[in-house]
N, C-alpha and C positions, 0 to 999 in steps of 0.2 A: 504494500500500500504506500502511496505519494504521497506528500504534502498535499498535490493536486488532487487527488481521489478526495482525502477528507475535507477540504476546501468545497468540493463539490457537493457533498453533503450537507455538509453546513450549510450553504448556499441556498440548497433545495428546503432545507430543515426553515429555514428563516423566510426564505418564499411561502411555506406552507401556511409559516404561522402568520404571516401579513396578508395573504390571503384570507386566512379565518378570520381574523380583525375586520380585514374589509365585508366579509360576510354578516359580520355581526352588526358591524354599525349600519347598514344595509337595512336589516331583521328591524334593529333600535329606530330608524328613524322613517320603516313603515311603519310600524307599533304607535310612533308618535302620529305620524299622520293623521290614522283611524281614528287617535285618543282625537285630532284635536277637531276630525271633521264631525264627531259624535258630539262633541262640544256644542260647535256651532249647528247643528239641527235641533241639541239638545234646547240652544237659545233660539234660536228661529220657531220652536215648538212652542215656544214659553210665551213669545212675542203674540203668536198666531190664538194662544189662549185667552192672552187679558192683553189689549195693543194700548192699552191707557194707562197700564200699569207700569211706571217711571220712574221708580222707588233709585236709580243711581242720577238721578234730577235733583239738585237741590230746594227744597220747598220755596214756591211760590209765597211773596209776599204781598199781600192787597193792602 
């Protein structure tokens, strides 16, 4: 075995693991997606229930 043999292992070993990184943050930031479009239907649902209800309005003063 080389120096260059295990260099090339390494090489691949460190590919693998940057690759799974990249797969994972991939996973993480559809997950967020979902999280954040559920969000917004979750408020568009809320809108569509009571559309007069303004409560992040600061009260009206007469």
């Amino acid at each position: 075995m080389t120096d260059s043999d295990t260099d090339d292992g390494v090489d691949e070993e460190v590919e693998r693991e940057m690759e799974e990184a990249r797969r994972e943050a991939r996973e993480e930031q559809k997950r967020q997606d979902v999280e954040h479009r559920s969000d917004v239907r979750e408020k568009e649902a809320k809108e569509q229930e009571n559309p007069d209800d303004h409560r992040d309005e600061p009260p009206h003063n007469s």
